[in-house]
C-alpha positions as CSV (number, residue, x, y, z in Angstrom):
1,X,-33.9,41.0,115.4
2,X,-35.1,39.7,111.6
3,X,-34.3,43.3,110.5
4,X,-30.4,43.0,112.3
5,X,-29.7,40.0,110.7
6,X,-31.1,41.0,107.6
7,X,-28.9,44.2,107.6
8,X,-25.5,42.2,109.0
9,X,-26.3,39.4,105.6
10,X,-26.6,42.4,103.4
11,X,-23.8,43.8,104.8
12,X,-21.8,40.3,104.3
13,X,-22.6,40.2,100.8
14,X,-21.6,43.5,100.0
15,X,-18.4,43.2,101.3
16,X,-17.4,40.2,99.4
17,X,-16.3,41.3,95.5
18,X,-17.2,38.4,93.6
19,X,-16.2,40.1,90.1
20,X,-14.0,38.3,87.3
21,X,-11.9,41.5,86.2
22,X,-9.1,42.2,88.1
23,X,-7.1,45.5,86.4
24,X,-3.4,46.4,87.7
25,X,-2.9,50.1,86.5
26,X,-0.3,51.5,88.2
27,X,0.3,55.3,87.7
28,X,3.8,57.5,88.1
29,X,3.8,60.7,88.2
30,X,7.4,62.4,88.0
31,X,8.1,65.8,88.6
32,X,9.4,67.7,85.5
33,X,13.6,67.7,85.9
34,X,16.4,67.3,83.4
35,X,17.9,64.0,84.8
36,X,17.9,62.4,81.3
37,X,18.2,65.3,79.2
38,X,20.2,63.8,76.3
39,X,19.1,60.8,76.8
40,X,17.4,59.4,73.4
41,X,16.4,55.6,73.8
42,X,13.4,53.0,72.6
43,X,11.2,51.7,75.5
44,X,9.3,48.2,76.0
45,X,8.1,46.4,79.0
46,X,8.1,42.6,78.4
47,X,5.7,40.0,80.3
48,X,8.5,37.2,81.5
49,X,6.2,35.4,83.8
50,X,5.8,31.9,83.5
51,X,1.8,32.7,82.6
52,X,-0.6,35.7,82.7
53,X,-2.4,34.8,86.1
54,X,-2.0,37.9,88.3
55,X,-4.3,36.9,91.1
56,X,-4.5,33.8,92.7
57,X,-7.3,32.6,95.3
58,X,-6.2,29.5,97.6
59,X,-9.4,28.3,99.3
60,X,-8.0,25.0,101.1
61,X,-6.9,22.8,98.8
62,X,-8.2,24.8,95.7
63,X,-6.6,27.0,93.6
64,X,-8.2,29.7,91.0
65,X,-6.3,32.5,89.1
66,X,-6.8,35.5,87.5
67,X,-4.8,37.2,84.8
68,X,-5.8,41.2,84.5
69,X,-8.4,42.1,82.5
70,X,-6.0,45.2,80.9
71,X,-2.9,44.6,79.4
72,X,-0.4,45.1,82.1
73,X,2.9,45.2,79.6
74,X,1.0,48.3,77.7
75,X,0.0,50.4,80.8
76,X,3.7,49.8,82.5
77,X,4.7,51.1,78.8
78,X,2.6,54.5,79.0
79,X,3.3,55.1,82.7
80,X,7.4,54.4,82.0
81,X,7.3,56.6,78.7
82,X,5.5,59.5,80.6
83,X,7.4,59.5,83.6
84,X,10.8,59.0,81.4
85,X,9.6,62.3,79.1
86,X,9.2,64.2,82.6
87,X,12.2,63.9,83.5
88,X,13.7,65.3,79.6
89,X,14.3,61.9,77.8
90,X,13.2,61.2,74.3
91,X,11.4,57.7,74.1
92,X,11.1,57.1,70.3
93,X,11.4,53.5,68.6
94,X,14.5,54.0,66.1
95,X,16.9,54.8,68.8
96,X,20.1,52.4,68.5
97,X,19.9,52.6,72.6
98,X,16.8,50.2,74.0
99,X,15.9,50.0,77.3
100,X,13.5,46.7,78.2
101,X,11.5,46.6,81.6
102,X,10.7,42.6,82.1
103,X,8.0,41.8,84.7
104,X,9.3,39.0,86.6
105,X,7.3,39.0,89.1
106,X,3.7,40.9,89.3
107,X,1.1,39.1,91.5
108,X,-0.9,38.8,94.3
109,X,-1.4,35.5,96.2
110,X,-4.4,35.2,98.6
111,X,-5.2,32.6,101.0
112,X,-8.5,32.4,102.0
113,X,-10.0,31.0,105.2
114,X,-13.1,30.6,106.7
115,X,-13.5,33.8,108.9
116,X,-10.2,36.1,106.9
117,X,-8.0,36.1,104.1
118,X,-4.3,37.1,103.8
119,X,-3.1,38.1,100.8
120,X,0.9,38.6,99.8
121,X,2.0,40.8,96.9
122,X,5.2,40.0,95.0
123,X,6.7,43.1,92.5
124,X,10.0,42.3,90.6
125,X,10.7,44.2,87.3
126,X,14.3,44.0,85.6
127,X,15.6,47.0,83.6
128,X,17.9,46.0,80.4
129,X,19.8,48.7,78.7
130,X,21.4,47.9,75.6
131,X,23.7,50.1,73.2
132,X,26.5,50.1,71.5
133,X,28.6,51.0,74.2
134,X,27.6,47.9,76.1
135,X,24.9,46.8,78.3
136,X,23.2,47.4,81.7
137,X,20.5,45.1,84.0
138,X,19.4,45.5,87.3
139,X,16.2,44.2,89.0
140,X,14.0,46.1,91.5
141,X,11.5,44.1,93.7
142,X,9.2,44.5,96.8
143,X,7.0,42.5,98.8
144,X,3.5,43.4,100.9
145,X,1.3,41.9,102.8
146,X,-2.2,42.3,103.9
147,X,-4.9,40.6,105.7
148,X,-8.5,40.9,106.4
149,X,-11.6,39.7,107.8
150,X,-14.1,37.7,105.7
151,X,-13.7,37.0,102.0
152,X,-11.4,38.7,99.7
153,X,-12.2,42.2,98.3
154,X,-10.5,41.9,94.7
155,X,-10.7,45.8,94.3
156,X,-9.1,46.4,97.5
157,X,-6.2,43.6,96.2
158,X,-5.9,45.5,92.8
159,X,-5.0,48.7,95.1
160,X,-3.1,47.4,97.1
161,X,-1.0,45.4,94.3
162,X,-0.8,48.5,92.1
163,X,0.4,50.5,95.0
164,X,3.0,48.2,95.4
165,X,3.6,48.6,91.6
166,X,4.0,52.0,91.9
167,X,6.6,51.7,94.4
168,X,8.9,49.7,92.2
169,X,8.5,51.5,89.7
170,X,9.7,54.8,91.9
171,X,12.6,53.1,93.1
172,X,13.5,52.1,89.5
173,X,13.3,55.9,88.3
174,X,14.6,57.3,91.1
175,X,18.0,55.1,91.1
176,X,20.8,57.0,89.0
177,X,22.5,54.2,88.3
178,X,21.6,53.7,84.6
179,X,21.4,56.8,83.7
180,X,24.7,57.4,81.9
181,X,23.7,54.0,80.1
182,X,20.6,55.4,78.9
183,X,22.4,58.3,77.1
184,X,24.9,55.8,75.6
């Protein structure tokens, strides 16, 4: 009985991910196509939230955040560029056509309890295109939800908030609408 309960507090501890890092790194991979062959255009992804905290942990009536411990901006930025180059656009910086992705919204809100947590993941990005031929915005946003039993697992909230990622960003590159903006 010592050695069951011994096992079952190992087993506790294990399961709950006390760690301080907390990395979003959200990866697209887009088939090779010519969709934006022509298209020649500067790329930046902005941070527009009101502040950096990514993850926040709601115990009762207390409240601690997390930002990410990578740059979130920069790795939107390389995932973007590379899926933007597989399908035939050129991203380079002197290009009198920008396009600007602002994060809105990118975090993950998690209410602990005694026994379970439940955790709700909020994505917005906005795409800007700007040229001389006039501008283009449109925002793309999702929402998930997941619960649990126990204490939070932060790894299994970065997944699950970079999968989430990665579907915005897919309904972002896979929308057509900008396109002809994008090759002014």
């Amino acid at each position: 009985m010592r050695y069951l309960l011994l096992a079952l507090c190992l087993g506790l501890t294990a399961c709950s991910n006390t760690s301080s890092s907390f990395i979003v790194s959200p990866q697209v991979f887009w088939n090779q196509s010519n969709e934006l062959k022509g298209a020649e255009f500067s790329l930046q992804v902005v941070d527009q939230r009101n502040s950096d905290q990514t993850l926040f942990l709601r115990d009762g009536a207390k409240v601690n955040s997390r930002p990410t411990s990578n740059n979130l901006a920069e790795t939107l930025e390389i995932s973007l560029t590379n899926a933007f180059q597989a399908q035939g656009a050129q991203v380079v910086s002197s290009s009198p056509t920008s396009i600007t992705v602002q994060i809105i919204r990118l975090n993950a809100d998690a209410d602990q309890r005694t026994v379970e947590h439940l955790v709700k993941n909020d994505v917005e990005l906005k795409l800007i295109i700007e040229n001389s031929a006039g501008s283009f915005d449109k925002a793309y946003a999702g929402k998930s939800s997941f619960s649990g039993p126990f204490k939070l697992d932060t790894a299994v909230a970065e997944g699950k908030l970079r999968v989430l990622t990665e579907q915005v960003l897919a309904e972002l590159l896979k929308d057509q609408s900008w396109h002809s903006y994008a090759k002014g």
